[in-house]
PyMOL Python script that loads the backbone (N, CA, C, O; Angstrom):
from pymol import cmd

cmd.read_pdbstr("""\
ATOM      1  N   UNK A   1       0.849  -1.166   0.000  1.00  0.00           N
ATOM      2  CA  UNK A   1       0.000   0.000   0.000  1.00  0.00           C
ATOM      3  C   UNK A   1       0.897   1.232   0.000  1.00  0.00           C
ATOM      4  O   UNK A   1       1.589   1.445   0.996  1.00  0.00           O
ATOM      5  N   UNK A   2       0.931   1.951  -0.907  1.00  0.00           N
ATOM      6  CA  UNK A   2       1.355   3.155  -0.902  1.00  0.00           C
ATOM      7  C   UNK A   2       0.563   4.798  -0.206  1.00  0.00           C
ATOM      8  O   UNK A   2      -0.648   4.785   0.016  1.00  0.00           O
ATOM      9  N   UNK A   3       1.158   5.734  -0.006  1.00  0.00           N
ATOM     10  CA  UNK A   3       0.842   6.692   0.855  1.00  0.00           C
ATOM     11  C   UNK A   3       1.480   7.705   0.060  1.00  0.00           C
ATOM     12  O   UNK A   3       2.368   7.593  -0.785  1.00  0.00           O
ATOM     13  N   UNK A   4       0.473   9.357   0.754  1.00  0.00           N
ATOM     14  CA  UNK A   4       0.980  10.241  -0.011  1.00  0.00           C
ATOM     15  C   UNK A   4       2.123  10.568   0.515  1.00  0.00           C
ATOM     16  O   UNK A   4       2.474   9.907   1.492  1.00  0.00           O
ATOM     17  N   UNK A   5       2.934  11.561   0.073  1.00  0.00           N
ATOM     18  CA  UNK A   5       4.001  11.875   0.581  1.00  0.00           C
ATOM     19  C   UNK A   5       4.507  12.770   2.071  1.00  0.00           C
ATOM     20  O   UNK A   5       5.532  12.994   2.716  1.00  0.00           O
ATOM     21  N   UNK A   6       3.301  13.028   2.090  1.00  0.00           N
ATOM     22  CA  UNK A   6       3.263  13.770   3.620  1.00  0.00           C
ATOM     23  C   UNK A   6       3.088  12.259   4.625  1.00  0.00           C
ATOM     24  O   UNK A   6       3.807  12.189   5.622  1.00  0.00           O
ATOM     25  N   UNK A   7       2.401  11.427   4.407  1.00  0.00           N
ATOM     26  CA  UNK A   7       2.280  10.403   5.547  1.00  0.00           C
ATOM     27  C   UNK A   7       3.631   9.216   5.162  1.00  0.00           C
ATOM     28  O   UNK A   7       4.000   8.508   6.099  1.00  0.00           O
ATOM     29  N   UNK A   8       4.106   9.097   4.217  1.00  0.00           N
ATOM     30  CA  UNK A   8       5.122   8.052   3.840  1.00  0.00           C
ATOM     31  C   UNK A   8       6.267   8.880   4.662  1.00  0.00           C
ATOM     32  O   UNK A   8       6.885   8.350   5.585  1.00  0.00           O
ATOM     33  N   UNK A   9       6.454   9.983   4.320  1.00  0.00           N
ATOM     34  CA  UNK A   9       7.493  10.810   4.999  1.00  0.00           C
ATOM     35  C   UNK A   9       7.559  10.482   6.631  1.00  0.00           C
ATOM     36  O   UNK A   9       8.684  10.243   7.070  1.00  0.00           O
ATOM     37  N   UNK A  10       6.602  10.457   7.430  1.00  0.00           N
ATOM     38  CA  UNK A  10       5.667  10.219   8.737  1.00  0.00           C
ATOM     39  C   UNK A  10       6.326   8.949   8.609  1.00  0.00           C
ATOM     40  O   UNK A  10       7.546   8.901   8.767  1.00  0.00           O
ATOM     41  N   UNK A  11       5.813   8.144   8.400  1.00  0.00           N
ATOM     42  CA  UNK A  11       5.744   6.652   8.515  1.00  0.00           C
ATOM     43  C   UNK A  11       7.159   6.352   8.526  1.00  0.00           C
ATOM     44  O   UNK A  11       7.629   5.780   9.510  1.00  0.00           O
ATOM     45  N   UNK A  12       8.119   6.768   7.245  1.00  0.00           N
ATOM     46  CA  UNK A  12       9.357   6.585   7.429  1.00  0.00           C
ATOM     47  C   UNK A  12      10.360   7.019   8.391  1.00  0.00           C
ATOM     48  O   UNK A  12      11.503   6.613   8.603  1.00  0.00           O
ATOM     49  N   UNK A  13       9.802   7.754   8.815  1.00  0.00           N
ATOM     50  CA  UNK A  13      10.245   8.426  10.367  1.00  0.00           C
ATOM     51  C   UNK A  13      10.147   7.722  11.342  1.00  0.00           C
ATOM     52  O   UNK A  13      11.129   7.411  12.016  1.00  0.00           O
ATOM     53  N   UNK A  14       8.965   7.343  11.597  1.00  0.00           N
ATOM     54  CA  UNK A  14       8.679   6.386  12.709  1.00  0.00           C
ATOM     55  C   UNK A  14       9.542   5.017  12.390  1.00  0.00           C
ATOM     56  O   UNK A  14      10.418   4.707  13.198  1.00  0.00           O
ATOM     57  N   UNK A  15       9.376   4.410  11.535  1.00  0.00           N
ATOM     58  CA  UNK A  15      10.113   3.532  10.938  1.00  0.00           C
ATOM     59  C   UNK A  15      11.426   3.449  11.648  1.00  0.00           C
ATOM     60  O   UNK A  15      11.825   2.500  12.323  1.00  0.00           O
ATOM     61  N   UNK A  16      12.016   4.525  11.412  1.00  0.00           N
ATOM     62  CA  UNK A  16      13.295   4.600  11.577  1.00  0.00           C
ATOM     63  C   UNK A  16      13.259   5.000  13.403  1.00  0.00           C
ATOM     64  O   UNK A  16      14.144   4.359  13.968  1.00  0.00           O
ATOM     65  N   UNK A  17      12.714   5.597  14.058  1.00  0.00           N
ATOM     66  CA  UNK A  17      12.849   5.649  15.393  1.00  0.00           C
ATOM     67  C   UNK A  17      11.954   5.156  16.137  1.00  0.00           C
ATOM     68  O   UNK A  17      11.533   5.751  17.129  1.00  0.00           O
ATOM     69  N   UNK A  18      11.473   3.813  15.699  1.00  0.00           N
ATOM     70  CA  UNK A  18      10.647   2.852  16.393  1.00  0.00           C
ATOM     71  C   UNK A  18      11.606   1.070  15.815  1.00  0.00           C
ATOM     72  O   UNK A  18      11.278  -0.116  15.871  1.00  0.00           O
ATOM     73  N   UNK A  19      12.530   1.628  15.438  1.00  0.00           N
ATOM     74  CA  UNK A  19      13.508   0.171  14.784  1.00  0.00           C
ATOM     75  C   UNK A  19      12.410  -0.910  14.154  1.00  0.00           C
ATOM     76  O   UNK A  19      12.532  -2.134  14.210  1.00  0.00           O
ATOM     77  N   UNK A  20      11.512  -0.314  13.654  1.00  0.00           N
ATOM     78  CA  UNK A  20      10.772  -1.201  12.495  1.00  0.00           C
ATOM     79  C   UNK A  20      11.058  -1.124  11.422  1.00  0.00           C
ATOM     80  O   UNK A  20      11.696  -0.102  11.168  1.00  0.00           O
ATOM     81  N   UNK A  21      10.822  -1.958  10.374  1.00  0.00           N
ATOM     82  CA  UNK A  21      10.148  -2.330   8.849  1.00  0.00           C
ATOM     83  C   UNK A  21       8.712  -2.075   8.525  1.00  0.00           C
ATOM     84  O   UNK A  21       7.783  -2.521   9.199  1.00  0.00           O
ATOM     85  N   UNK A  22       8.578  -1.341   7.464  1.00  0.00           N
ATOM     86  CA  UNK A  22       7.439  -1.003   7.203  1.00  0.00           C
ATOM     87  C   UNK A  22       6.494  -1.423   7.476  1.00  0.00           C
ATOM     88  O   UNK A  22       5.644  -0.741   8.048  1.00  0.00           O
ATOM     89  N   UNK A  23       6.271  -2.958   7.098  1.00  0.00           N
ATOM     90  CA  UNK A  23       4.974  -3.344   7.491  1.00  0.00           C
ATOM     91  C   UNK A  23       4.545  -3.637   9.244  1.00  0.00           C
ATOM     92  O   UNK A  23       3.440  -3.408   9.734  1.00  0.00           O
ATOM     93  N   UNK A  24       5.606  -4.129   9.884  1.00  0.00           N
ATOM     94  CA  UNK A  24       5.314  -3.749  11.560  1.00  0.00           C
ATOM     95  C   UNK A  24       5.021  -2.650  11.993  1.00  0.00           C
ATOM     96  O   UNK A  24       4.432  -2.538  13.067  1.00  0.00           O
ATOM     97  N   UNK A  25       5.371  -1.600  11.247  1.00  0.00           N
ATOM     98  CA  UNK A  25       5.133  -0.210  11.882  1.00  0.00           C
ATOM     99  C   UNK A  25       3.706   0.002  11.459  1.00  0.00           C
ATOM    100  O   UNK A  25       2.926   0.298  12.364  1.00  0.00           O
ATOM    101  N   UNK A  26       3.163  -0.114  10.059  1.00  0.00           N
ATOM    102  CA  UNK A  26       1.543   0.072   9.682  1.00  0.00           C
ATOM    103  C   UNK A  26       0.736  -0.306  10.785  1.00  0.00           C
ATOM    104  O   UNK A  26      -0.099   0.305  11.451  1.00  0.00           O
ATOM    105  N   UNK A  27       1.448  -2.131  10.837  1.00  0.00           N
ATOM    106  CA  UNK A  27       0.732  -2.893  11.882  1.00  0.00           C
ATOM    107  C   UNK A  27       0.080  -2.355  13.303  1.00  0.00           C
ATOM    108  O   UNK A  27      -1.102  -2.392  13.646  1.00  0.00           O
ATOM    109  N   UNK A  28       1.201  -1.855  14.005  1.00  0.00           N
ATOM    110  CA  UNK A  28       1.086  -1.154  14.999  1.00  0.00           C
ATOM    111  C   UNK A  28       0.905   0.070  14.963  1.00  0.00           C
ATOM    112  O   UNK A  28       0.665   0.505  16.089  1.00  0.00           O
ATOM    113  N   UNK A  29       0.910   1.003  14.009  1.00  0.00           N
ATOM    114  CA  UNK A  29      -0.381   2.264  14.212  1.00  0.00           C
ATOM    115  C   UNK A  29      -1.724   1.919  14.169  1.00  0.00           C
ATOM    116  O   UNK A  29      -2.592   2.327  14.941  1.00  0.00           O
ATOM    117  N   UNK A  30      -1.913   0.888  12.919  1.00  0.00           N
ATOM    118  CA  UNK A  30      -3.587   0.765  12.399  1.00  0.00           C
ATOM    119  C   UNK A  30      -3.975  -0.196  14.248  1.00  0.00           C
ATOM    120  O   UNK A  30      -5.111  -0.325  14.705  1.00  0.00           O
ATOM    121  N   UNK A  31      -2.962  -0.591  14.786  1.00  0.00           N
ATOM    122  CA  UNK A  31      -3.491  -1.720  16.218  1.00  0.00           C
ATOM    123  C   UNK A  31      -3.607  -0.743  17.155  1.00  0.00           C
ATOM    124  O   UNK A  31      -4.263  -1.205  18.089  1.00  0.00           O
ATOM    125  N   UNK A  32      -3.377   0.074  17.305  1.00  0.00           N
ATOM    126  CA  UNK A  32      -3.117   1.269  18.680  1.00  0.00           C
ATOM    127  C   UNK A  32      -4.182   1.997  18.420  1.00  0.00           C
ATOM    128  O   UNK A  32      -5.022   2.322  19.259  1.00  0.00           O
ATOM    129  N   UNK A  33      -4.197   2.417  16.710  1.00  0.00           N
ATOM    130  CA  UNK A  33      -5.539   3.285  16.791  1.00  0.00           C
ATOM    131  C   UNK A  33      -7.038   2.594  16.992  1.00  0.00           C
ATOM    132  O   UNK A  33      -8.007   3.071  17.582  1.00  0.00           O
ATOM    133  N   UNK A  34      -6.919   1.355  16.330  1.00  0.00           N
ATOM    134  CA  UNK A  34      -8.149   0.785  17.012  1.00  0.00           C
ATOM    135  C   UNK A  34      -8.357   0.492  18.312  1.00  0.00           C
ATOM    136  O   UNK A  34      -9.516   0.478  18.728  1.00  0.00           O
ATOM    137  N   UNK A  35      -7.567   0.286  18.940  1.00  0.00           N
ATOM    138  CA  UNK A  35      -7.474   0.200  20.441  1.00  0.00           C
ATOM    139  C   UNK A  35      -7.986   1.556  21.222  1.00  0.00           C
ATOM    140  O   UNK A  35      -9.031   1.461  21.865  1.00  0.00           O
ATOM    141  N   UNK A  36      -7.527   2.386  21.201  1.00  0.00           N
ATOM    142  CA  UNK A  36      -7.838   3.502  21.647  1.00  0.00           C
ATOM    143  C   UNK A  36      -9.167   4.180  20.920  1.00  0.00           C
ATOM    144  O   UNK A  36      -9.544   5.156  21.568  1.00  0.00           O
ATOM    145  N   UNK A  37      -9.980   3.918  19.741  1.00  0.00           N
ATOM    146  CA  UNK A  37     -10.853   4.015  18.931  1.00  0.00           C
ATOM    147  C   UNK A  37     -11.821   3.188  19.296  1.00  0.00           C
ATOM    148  O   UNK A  37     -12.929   3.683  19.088  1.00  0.00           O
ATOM    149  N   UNK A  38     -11.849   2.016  19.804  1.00  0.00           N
ATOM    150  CA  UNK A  38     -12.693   1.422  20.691  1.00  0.00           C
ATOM    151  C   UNK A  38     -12.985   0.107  19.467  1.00  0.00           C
ATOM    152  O   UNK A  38     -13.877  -0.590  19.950  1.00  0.00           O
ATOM    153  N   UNK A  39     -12.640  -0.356  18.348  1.00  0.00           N
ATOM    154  CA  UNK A  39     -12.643  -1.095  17.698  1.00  0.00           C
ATOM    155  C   UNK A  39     -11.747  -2.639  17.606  1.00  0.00           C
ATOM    156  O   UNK A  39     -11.790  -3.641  16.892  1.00  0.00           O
ATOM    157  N   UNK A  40     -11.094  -2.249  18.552  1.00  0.00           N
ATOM    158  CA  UNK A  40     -10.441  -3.516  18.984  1.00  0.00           C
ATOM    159  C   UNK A  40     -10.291  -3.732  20.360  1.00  0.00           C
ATOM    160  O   UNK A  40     -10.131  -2.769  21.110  1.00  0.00           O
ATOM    161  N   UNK A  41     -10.332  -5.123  20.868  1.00  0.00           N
ATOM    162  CA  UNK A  41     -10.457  -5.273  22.104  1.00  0.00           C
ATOM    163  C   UNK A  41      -8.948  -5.253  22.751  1.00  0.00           C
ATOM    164  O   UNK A  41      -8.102  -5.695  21.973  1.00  0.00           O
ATOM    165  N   UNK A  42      -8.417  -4.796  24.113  1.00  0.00           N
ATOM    166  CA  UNK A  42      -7.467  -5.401  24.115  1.00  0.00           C
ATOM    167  C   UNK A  42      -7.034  -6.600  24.799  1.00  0.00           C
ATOM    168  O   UNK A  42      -5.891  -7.004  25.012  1.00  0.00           O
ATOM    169  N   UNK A  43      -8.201  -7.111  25.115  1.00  0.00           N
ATOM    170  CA  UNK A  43      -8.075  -8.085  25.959  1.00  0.00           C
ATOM    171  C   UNK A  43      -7.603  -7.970  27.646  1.00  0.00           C
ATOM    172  O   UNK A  43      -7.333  -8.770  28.542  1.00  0.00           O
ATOM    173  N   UNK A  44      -7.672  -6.671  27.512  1.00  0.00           N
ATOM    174  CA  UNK A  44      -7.456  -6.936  29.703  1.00  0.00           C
ATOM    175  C   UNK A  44      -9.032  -6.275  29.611  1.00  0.00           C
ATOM    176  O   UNK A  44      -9.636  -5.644  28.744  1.00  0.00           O
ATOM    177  N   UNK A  45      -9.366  -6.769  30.987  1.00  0.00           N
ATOM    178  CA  UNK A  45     -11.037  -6.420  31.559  1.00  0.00           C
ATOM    179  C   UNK A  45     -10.501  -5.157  32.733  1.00  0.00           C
ATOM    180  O   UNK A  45      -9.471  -5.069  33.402  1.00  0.00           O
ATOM    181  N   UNK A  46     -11.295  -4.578  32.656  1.00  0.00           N
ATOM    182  CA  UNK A  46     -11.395  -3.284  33.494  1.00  0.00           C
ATOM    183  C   UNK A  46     -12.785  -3.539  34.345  1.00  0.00           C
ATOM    184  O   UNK A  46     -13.578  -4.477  34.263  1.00  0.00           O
ATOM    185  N   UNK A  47     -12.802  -2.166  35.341  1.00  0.00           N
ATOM    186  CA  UNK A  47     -14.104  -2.098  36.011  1.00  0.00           C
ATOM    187  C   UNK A  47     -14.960  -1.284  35.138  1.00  0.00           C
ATOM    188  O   UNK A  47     -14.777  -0.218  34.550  1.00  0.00           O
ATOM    189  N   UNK A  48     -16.511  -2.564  35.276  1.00  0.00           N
ATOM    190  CA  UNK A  48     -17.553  -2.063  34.327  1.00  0.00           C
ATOM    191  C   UNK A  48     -18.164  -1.107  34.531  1.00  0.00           C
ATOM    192  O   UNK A  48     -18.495  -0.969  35.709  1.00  0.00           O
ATOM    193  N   UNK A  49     -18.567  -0.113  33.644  1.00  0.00           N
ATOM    194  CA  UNK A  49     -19.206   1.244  33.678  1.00  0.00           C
ATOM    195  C   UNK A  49     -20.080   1.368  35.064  1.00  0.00           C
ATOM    196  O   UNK A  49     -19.681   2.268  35.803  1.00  0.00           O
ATOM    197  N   UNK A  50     -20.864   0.842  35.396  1.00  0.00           N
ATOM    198  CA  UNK A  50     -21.857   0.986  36.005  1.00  0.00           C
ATOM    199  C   UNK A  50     -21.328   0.328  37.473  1.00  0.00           C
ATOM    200  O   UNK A  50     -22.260  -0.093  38.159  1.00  0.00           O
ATOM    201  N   UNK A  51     -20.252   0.204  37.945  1.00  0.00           N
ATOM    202  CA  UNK A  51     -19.131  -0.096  39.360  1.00  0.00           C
ATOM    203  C   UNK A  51     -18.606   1.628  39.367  1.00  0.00           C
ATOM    204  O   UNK A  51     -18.479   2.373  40.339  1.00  0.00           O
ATOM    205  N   UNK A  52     -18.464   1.798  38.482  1.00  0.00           N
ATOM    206  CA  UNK A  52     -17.118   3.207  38.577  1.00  0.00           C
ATOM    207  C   UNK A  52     -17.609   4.102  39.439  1.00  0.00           C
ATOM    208  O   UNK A  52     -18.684   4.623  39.143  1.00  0.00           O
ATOM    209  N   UNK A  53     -16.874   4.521  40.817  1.00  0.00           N
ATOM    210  CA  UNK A  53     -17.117   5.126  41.581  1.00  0.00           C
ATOM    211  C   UNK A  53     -15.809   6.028  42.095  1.00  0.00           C
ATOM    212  O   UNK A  53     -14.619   5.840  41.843  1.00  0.00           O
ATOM    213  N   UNK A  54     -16.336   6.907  42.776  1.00  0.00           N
ATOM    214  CA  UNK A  54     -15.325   7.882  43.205  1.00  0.00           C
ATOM    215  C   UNK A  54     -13.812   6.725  44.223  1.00  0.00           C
ATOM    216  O   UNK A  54     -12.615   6.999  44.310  1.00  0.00           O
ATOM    217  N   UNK A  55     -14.437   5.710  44.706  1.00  0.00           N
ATOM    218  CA  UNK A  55     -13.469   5.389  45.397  1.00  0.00           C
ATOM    219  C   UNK A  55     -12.622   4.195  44.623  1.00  0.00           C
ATOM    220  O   UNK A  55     -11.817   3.483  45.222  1.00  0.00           O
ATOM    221  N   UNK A  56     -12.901   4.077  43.264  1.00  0.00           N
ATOM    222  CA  UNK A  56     -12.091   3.018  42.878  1.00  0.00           C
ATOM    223  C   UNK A  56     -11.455   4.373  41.577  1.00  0.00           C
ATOM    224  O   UNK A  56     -11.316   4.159  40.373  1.00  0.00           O
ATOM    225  N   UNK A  57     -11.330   4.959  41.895  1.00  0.00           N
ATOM    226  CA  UNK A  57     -10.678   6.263  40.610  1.00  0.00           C
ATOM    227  C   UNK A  57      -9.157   6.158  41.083  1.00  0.00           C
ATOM    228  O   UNK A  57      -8.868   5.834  42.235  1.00  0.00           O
ATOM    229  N   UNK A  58      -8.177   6.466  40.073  1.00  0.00           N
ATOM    230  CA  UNK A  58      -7.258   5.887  40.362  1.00  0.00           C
ATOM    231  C   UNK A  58      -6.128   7.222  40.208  1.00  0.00           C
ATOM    232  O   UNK A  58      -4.932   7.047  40.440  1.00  0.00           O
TER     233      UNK A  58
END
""", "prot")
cmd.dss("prot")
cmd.show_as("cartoon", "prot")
cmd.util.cbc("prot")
cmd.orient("prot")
């Protein structure tokens, strides 16, 4: 997959100061942003919405 030159530029950056190869580095932006985007799970369980209270705030 190619990219414009403003994000290949980006990418190759990271690339280079994250000691990846291209395709690990895609990997792990497109995985972080779903994570934090709410589209991927990450598999640890937290306290459920409806527990959350002032005394378990952290």
């Amino acid at each position: 997959m190619e990219f414009n030159n403003e994000v290949e530029t980006a990418l190759a950056a990271f690339c280079q100061e994250s000691s990846l190869g291209r395709d690990e580095a895609i990997q792990r932006i497109l995985k972080e942003w779903l994570l934090r985007e709410g589209f991927l799970s990450s598999g640890q369980e937290g306290i459920p919405p409806h527990k959350l209270n002032a005394s378990n705030d952290d």
